[in-house]
Every structure is written in structure tokens, then in C-alpha cells.
N, CA, C and O atoms as CSV, one atom per row, in Angstrom:
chain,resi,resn,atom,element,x,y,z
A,1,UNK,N,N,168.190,-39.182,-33.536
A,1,UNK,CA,C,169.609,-38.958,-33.408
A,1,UNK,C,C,170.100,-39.349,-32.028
A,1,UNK,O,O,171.231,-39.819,-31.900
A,2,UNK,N,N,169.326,-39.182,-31.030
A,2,UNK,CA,C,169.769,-39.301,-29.412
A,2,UNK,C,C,169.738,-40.996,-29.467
A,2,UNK,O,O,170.462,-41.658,-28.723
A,3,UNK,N,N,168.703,-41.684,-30.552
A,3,UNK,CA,C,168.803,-43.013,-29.820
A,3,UNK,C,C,170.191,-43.448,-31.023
A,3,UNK,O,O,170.979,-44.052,-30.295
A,4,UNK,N,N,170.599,-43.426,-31.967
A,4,UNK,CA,C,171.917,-43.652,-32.303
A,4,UNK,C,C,173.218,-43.364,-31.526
A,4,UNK,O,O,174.306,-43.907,-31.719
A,5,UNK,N,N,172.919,-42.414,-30.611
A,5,UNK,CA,C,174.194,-42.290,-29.885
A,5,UNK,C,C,174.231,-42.797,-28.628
A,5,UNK,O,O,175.092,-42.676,-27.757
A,6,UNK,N,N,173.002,-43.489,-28.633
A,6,UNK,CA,C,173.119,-44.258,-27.025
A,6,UNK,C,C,173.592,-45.933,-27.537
A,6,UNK,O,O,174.084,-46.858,-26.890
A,7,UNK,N,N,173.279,-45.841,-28.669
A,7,UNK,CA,C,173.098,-47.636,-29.017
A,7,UNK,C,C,174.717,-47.689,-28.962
A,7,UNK,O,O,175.296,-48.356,-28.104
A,8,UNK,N,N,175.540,-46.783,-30.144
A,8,UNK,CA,C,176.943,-46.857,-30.204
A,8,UNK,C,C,177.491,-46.808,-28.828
A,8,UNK,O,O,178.543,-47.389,-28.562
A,9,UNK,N,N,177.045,-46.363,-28.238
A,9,UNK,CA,C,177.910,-46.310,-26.793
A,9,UNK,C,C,177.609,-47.470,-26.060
A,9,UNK,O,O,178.676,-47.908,-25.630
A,10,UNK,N,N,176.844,-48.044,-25.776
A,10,UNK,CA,C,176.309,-49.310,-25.440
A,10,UNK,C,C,176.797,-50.601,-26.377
A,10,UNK,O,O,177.033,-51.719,-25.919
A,11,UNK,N,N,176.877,-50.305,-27.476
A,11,UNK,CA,C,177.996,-51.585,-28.458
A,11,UNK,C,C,179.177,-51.893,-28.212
A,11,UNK,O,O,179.569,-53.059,-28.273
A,12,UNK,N,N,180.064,-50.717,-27.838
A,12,UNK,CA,C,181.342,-50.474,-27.552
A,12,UNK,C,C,181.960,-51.726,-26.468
A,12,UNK,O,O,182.816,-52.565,-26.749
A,13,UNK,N,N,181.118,-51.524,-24.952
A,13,UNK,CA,C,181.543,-52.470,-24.382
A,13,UNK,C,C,182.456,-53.297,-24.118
A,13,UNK,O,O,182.426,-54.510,-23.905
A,14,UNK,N,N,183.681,-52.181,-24.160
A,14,UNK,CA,C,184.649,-52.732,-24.086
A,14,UNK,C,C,185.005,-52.855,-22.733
A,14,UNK,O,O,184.506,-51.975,-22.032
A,15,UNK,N,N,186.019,-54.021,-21.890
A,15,UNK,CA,C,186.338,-54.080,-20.325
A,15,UNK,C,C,187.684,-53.475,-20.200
A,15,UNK,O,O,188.707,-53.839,-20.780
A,16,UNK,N,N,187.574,-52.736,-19.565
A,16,UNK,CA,C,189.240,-51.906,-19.431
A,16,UNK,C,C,190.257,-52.825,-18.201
A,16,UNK,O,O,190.124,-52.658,-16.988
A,17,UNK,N,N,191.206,-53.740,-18.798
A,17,UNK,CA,C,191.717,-54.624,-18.150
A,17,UNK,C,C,193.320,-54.111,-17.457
A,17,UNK,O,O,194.286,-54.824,-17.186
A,18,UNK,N,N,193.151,-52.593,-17.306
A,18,UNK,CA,C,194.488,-52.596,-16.707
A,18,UNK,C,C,194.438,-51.992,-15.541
A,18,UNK,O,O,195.366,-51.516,-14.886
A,19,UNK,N,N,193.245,-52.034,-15.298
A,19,UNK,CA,C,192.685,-51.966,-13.218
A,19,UNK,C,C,193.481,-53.509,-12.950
A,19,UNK,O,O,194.608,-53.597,-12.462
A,20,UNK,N,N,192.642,-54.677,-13.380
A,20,UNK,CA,C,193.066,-55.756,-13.287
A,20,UNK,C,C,194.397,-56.439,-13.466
A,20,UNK,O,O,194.673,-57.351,-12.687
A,21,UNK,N,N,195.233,-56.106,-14.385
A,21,UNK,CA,C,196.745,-56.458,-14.522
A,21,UNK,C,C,197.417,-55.388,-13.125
A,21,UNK,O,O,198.361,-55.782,-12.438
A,22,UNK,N,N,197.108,-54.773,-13.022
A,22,UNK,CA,C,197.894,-53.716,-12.108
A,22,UNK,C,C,197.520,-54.042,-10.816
A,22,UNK,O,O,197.838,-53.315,-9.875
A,23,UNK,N,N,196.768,-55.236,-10.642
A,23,UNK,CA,C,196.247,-55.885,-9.564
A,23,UNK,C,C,196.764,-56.705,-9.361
A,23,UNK,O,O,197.115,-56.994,-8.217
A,24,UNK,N,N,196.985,-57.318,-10.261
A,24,UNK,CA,C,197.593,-59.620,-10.649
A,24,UNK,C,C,199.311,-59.065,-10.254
A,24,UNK,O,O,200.045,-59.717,-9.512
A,25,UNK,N,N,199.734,-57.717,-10.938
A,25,UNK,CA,C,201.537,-57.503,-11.169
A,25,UNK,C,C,201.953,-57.589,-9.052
A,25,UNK,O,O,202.616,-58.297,-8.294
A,26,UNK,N,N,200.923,-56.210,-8.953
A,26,UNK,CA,C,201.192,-56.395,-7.528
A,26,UNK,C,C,200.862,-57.226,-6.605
A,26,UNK,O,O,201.579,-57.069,-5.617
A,27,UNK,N,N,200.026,-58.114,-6.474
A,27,UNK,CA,C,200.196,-59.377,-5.965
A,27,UNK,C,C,201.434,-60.418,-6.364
A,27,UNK,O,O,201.886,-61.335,-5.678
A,28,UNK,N,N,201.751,-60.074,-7.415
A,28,UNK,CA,C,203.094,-61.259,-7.701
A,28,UNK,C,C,204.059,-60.820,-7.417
A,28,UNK,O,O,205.015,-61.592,-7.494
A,29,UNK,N,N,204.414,-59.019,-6.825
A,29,UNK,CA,C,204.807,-58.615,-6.702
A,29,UNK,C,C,205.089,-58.879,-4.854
A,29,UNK,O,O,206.050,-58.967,-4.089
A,30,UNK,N,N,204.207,-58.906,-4.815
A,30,UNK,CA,C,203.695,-59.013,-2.812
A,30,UNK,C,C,204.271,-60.732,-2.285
A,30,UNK,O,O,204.874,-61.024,-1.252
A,31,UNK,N,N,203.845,-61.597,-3.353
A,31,UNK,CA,C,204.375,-63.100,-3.008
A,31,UNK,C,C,205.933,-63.460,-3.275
A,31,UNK,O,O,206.550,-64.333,-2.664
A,32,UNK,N,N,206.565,-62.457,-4.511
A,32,UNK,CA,C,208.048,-62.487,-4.774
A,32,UNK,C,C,208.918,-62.440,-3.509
A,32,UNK,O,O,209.696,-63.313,-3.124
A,33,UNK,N,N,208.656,-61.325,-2.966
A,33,UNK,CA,C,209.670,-60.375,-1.909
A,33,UNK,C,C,208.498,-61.106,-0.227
A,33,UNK,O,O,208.557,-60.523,0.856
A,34,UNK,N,N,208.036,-61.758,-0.339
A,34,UNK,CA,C,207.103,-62.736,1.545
A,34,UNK,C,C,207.742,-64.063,0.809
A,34,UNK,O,O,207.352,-65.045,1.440
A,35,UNK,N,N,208.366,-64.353,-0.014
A,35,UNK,CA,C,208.805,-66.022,-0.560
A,35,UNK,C,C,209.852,-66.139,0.425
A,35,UNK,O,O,210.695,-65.246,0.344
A,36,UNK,N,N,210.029,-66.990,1.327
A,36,UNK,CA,C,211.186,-67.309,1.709
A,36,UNK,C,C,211.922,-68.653,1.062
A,36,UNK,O,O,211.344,-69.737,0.993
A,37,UNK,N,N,213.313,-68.420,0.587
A,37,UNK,CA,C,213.731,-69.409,-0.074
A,37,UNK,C,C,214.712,-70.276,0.822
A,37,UNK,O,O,215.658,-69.844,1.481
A,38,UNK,N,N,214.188,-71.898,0.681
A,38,UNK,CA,C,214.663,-72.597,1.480
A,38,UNK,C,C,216.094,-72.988,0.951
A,38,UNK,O,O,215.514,-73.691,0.124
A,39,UNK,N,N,217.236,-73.159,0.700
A,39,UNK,CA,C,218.515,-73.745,0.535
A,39,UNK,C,C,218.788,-75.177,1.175
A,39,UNK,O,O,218.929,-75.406,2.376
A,40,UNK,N,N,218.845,-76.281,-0.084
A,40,UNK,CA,C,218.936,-77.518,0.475
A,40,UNK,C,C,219.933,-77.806,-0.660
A,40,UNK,O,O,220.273,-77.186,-1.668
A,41,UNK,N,N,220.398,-79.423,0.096
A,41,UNK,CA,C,221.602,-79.861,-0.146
A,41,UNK,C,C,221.819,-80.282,-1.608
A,41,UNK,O,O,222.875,-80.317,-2.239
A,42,UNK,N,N,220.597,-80.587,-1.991
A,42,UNK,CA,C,220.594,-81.414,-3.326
A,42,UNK,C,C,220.414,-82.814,-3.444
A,42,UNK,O,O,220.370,-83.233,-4.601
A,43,UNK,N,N,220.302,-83.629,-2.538
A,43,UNK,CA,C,220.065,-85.162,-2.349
A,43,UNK,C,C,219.375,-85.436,-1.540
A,43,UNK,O,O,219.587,-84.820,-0.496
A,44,UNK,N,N,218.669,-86.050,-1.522
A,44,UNK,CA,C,217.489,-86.599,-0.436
A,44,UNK,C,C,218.285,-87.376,0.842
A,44,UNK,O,O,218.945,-88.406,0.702
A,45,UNK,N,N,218.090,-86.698,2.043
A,45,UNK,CA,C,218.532,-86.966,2.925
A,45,UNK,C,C,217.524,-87.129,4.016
A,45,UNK,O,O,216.718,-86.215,4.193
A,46,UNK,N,N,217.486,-88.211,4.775
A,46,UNK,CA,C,216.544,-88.675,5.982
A,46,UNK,C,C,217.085,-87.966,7.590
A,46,UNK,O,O,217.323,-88.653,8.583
A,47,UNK,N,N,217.155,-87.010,7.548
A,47,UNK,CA,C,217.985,-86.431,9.084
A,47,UNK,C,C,217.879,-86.991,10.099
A,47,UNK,O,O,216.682,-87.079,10.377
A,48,UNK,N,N,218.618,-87.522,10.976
A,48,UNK,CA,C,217.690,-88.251,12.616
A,48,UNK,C,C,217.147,-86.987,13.193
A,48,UNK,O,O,217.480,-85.854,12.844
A,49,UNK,N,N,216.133,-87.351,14.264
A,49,UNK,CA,C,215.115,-86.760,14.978
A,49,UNK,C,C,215.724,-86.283,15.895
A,49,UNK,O,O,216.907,-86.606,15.783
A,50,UNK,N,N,215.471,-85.404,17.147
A,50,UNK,CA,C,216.097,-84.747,17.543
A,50,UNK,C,C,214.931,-83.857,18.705
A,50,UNK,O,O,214.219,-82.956,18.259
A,51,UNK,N,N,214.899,-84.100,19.600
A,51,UNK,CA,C,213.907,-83.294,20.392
A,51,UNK,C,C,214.444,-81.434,20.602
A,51,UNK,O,O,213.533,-80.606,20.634
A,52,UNK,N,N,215.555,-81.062,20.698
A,52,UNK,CA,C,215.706,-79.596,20.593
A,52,UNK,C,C,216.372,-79.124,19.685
A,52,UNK,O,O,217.469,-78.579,19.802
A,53,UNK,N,N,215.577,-79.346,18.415
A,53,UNK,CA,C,216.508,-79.217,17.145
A,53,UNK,C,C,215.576,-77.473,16.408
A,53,UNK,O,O,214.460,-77.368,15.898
A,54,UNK,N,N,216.650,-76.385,16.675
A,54,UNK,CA,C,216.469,-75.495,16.237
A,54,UNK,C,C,216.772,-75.114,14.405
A,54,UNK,O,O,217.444,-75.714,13.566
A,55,UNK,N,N,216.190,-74.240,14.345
A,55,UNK,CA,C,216.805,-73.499,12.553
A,55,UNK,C,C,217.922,-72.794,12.687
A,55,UNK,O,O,218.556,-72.320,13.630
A,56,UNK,N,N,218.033,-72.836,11.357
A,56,UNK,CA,C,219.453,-72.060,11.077
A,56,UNK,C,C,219.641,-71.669,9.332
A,56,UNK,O,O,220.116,-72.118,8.290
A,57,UNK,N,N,218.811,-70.374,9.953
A,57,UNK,CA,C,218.458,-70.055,8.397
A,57,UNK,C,C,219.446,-69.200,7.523
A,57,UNK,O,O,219.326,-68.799,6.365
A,58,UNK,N,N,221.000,-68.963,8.927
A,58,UNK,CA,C,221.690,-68.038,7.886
A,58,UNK,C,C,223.106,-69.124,7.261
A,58,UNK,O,O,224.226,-68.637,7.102
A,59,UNK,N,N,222.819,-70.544,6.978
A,59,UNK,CA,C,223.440,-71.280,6.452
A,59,UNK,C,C,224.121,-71.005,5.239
A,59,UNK,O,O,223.308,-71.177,4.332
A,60,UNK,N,N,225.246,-70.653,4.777
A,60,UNK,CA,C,225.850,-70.245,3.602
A,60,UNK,C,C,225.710,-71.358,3.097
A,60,UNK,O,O,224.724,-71.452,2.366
A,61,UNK,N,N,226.704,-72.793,3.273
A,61,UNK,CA,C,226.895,-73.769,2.546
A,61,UNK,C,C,226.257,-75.119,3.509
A,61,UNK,O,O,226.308,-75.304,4.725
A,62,UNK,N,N,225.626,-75.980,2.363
A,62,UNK,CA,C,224.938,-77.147,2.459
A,62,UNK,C,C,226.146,-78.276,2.902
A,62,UNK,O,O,227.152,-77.822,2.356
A,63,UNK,N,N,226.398,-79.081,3.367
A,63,UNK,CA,C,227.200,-80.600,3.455
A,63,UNK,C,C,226.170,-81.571,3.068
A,63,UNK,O,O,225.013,-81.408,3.454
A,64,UNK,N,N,226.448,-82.403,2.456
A,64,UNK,CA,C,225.304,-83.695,2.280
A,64,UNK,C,C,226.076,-84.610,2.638
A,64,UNK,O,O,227.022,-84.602,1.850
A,65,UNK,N,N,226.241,-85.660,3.642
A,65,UNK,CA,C,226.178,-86.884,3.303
A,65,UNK,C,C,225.069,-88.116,3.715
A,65,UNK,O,O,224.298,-88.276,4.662
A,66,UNK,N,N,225.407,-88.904,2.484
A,66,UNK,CA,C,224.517,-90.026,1.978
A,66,UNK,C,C,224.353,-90.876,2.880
A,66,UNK,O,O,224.821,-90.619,3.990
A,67,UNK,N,N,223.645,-92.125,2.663
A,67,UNK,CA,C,223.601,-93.224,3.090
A,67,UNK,C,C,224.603,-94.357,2.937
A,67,UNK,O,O,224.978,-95.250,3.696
A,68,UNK,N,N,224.916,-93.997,1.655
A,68,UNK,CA,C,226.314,-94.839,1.060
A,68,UNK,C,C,227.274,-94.044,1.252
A,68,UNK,O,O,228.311,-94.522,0.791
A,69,UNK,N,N,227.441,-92.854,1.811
A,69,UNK,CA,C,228.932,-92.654,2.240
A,69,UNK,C,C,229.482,-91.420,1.143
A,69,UNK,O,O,230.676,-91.119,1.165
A,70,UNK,N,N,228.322,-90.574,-0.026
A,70,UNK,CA,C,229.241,-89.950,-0.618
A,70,UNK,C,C,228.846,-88.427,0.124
A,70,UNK,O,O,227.817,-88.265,0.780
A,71,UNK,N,N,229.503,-87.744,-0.030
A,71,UNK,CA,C,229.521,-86.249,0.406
A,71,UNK,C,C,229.483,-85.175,-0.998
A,71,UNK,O,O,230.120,-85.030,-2.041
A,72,UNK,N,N,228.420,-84.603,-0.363
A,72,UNK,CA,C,227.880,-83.488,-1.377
A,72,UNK,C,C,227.702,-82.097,-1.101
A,72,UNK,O,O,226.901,-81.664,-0.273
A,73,UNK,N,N,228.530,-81.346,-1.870
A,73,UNK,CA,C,228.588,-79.685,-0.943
A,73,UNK,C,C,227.209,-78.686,-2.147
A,73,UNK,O,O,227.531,-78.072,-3.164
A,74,UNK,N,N,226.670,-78.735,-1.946
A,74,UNK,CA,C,225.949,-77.388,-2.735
A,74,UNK,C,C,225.369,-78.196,-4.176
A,74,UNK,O,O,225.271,-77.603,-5.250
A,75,UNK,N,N,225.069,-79.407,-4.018
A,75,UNK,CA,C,224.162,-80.075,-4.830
A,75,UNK,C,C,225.642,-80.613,-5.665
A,75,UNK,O,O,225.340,-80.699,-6.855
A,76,UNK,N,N,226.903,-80.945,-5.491
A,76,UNK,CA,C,227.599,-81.259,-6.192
A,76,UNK,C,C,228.715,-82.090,-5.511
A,76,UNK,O,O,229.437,-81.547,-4.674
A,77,UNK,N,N,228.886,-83.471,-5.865
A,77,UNK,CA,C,229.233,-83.975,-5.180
A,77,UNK,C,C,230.922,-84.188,-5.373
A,77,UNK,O,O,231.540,-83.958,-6.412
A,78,UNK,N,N,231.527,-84.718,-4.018
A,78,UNK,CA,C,233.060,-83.781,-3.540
A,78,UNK,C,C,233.764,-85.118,-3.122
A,78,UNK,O,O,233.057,-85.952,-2.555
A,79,UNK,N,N,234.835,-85.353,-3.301
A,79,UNK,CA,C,235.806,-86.242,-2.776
A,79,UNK,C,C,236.110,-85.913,-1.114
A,79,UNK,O,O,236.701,-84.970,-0.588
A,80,UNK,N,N,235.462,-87.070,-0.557
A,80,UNK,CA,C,235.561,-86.926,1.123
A,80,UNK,C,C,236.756,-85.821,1.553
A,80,UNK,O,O,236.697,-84.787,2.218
A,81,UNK,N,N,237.884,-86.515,0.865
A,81,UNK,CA,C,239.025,-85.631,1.367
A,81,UNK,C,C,239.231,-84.674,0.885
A,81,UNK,O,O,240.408,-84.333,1.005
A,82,UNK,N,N,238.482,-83.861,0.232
A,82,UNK,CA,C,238.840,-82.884,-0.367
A,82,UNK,C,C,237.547,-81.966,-0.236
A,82,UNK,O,O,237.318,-81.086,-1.066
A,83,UNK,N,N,236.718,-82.217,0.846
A,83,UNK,CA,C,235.838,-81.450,1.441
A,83,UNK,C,C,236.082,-79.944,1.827
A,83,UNK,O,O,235.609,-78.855,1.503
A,84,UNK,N,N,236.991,-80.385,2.625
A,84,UNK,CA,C,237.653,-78.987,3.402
A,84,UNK,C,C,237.917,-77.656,2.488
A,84,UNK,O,O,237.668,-76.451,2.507
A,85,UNK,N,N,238.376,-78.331,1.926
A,85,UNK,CA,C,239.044,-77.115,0.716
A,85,UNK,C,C,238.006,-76.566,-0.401
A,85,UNK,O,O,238.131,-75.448,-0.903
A,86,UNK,N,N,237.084,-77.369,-0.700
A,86,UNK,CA,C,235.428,-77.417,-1.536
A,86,UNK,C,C,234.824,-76.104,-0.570
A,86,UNK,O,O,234.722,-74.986,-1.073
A,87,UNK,N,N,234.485,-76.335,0.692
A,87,UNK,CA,C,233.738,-75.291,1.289
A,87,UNK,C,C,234.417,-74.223,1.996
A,87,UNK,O,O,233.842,-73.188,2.333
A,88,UNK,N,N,235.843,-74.514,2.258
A,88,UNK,CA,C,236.145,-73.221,2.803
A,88,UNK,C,C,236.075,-71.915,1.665
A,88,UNK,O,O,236.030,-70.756,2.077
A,89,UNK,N,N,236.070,-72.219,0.286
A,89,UNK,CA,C,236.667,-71.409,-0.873
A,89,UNK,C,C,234.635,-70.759,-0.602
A,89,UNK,O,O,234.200,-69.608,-0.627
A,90,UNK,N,N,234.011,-71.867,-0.412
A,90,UNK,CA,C,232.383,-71.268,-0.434
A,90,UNK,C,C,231.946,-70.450,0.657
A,90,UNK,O,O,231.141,-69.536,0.481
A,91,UNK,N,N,232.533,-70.787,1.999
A,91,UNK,CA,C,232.098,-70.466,3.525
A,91,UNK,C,C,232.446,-68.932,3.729
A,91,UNK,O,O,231.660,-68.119,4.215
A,92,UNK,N,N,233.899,-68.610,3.232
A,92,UNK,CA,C,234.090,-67.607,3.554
A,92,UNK,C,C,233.404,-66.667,4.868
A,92,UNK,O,O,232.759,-65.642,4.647
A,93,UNK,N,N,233.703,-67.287,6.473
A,93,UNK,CA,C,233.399,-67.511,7.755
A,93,UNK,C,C,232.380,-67.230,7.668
A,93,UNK,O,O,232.051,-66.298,8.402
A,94,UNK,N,N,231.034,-67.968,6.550
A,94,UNK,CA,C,229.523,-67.834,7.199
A,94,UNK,C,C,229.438,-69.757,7.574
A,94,UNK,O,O,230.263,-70.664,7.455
A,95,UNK,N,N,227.974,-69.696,8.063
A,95,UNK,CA,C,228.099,-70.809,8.781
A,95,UNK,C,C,228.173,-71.946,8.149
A,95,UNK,O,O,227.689,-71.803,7.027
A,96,UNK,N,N,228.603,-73.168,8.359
A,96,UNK,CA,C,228.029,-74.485,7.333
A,96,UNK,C,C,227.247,-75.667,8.531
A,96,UNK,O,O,227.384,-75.870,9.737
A,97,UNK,N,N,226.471,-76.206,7.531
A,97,UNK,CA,C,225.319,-77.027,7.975
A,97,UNK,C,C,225.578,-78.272,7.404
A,97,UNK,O,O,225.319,-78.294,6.201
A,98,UNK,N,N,226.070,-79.477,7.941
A,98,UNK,CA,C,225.977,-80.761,7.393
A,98,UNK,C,C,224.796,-81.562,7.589
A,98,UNK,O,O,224.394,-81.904,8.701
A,99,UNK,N,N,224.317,-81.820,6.641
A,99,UNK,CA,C,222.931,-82.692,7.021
A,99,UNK,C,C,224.037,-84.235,6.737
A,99,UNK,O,O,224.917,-84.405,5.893
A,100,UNK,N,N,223.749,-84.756,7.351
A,100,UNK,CA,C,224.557,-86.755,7.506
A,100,UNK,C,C,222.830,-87.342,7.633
A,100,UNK,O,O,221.977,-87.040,8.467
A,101,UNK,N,N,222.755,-88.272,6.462
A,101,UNK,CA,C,221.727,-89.026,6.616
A,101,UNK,C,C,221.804,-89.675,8.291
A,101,UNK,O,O,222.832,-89.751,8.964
A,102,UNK,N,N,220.497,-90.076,8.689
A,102,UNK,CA,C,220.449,-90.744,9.953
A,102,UNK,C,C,221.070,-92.141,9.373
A,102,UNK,O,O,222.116,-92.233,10.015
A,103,UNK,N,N,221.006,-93.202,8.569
A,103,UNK,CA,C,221.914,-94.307,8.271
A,103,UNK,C,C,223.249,-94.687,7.569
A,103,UNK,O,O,223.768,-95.743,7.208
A,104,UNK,N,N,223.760,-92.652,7.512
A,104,UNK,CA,C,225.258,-92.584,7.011
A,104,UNK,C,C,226.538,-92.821,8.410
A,104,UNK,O,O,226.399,-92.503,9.591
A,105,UNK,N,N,227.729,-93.474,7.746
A,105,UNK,CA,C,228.713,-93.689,9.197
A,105,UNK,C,C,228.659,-92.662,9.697
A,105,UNK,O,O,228.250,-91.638,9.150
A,106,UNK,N,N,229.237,-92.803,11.311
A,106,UNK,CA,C,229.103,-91.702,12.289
A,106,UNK,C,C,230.606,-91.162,11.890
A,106,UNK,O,O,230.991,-90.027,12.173
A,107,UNK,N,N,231.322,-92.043,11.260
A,107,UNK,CA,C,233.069,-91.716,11.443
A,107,UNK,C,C,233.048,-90.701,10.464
A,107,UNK,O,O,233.291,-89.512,10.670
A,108,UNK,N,N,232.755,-91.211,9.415
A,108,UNK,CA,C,232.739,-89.828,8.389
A,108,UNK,C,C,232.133,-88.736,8.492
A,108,UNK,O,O,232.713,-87.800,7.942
A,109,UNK,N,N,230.510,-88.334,9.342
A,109,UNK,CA,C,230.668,-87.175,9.795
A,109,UNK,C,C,231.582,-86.695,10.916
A,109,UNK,O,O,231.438,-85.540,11.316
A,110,UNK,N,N,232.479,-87.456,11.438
A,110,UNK,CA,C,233.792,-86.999,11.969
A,110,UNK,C,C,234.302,-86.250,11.120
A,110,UNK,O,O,234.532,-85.044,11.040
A,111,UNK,N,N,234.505,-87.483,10.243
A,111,UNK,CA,C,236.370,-86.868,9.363
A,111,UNK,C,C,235.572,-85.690,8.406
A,111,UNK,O,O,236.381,-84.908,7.908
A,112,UNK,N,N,234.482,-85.476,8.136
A,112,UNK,CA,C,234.221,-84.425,7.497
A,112,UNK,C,C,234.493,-83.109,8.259
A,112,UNK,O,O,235.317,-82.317,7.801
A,113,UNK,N,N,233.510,-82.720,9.960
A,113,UNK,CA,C,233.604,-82.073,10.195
A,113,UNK,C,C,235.631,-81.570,10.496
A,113,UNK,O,O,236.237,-80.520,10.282
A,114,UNK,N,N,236.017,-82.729,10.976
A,114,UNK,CA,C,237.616,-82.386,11.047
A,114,UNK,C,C,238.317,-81.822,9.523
A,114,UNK,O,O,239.212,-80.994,9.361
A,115,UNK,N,N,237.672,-82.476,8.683
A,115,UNK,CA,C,238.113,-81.593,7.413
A,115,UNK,C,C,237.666,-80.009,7.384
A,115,UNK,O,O,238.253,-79.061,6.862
A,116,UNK,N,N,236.614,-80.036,8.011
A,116,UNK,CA,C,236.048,-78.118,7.737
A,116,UNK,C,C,237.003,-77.579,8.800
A,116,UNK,O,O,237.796,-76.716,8.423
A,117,UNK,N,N,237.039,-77.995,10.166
A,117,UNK,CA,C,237.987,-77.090,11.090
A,117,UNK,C,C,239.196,-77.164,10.677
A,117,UNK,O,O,239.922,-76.181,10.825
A,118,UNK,N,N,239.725,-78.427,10.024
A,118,UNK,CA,C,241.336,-77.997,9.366
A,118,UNK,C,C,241.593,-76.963,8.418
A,118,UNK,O,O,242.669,-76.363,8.425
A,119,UNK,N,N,240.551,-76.672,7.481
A,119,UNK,CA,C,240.249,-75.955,6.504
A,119,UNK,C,C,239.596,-74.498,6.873
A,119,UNK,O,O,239.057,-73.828,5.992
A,120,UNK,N,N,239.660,-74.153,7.924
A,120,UNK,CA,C,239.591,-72.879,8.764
A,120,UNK,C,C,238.103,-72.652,8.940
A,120,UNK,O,O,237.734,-71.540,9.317
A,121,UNK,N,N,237.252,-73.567,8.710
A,121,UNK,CA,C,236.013,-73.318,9.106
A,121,UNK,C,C,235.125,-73.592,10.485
A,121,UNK,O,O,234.716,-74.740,10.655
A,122,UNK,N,N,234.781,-72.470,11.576
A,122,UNK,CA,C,234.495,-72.618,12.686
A,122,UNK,C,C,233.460,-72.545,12.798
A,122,UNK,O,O,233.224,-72.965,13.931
A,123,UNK,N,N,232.453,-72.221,12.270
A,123,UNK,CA,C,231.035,-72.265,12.269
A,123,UNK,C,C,230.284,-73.272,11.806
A,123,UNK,O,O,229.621,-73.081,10.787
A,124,UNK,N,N,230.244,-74.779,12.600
A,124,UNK,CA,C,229.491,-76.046,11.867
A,124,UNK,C,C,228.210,-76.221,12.765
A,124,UNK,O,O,227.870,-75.904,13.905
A,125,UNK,N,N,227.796,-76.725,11.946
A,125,UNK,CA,C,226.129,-77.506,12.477
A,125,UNK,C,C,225.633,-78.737,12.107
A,125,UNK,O,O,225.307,-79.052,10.962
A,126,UNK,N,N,225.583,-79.394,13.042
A,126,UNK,CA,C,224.991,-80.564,12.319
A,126,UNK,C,C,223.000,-80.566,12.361
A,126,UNK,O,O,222.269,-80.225,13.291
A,127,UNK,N,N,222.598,-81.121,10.881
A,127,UNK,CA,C,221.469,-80.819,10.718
A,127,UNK,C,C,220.620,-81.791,11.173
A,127,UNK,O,O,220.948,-82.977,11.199
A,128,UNK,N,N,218.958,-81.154,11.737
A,128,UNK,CA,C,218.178,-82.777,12.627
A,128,UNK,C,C,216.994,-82.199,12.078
A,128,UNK,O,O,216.971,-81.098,11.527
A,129,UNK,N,N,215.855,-83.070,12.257
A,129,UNK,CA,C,214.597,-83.401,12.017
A,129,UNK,C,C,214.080,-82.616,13.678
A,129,UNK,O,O,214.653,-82.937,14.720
A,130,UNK,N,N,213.349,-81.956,13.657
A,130,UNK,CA,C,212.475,-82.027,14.882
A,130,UNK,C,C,211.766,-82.547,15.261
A,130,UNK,O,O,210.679,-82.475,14.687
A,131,UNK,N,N,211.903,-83.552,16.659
A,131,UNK,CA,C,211.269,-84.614,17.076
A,131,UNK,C,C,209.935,-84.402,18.182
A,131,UNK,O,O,209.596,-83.386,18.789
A,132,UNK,N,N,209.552,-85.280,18.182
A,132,UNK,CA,C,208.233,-85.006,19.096
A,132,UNK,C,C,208.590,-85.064,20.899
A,132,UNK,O,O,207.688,-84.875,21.714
């Protein structure tokens, strides 16, 4: 009788897997909330280089412009002149960050940034590559 009740218990062998899930949850749990999420413009942009080019991680709204000249606010792209009015409705006085490709005109990141300060926005940045 003693060796029947050792064999059944020894068949059973089952792995109790919720040590292990309660392990995997909180680790995904631990990488969710240490993720820092980067915010980019939406278009591939080449930034020029820049030897004291700091971060600026409390960027509300993205600016893109291209190589060919179009301007893109928040992955969606905006009629030059009608920039101003696109991000002030987004900025609501947090900061904005224009990334201007390094082979986009210099004039239009003019007339852009003059579109954000007409449009009541005082907090601009222009975005760079950190250089060696």
C-alpha cells in the first residue's frame, strides 16, 4: 500500500507555473514604466552636426522640415503658411522643436520659425545631431 502511494505522487509531476508568470508579468512590468519614449517627427530627417548640441526632452510638438521644402508637424504634413496656426492649437506654451533637414532652405526655417512667434509661440528650438 505505501509503495502505491509513493508511485501516484511521483506520476503527478506536475510544474506549478505561476511562480514563473508572476515573474515574466513583473519584469514587463519593470521594462513598461524604465521605457523612455522617444517623440519624433515622422520623416526621416538628416539634422546638421553641431558640437554643443544639448536634449530637449520636454518637447511637446515635432516641426519637420524636408529636404524638398515640405513641413511636417506631428507626423502630418502642413501648408508652410499655415504652420503657425497647426502648432500653436498643439503647443499650448510647451516647447516646440524644429528639426530642418541639414539640405532643407535656410529661408524657410526662417519663415517657419516667424510663423510660430506670430502665432504666439515662444519656446522654439532648433534640432542638431551631436558632433564630435
Amino acid at each position: 500500500m505505501r509503495r502505491r502511494r509513493m508511485d501516484t505522487a511521483e506520476d503527478s509531476g506536475e510544474i506549478n507555473l505561476t511562480p514563473m508568470l508572476d515573474v515574466v508579468f513583473i519584469m514587463l512590468i519593470f521594462f513598461i514604466v524604465t521605457t523612455s519614449f522617444v517623440k519624433e517627427s515622422g520623416v526621416e530627417i538628416q539634422r546638421p552636426e553641431a558640437s554643443h548640441a544639448t536634449a530637449r526632452p520636454d518637447a511637446a510638438v515635432m516641426v519637420a522640415i524636408t529636404a524638398e521644402g515640405a513641413v511636417w508637424v506631428d507626423g502630418t504634413p502642413v501648408d508652410a503658411h499655415r504652420v503657425g496656426d497647426a502648432v500653436a492649437d498643439l503647443a499650448d506654451g510647451q516647447p516646440v522643436v524644429i528639426q530642418a533637414d541639414s539640405r532643407s532652405r535656410t529661408g524657410l526655417l526662417i519663415e517657419t520659425m516667424d510663423a510660430l512667434r506670430s502665432a504666439g509661440v515662444q519656446d522654439i528650438a532648433v534640432a542638431a545631431s551631436k558632433g564630435e
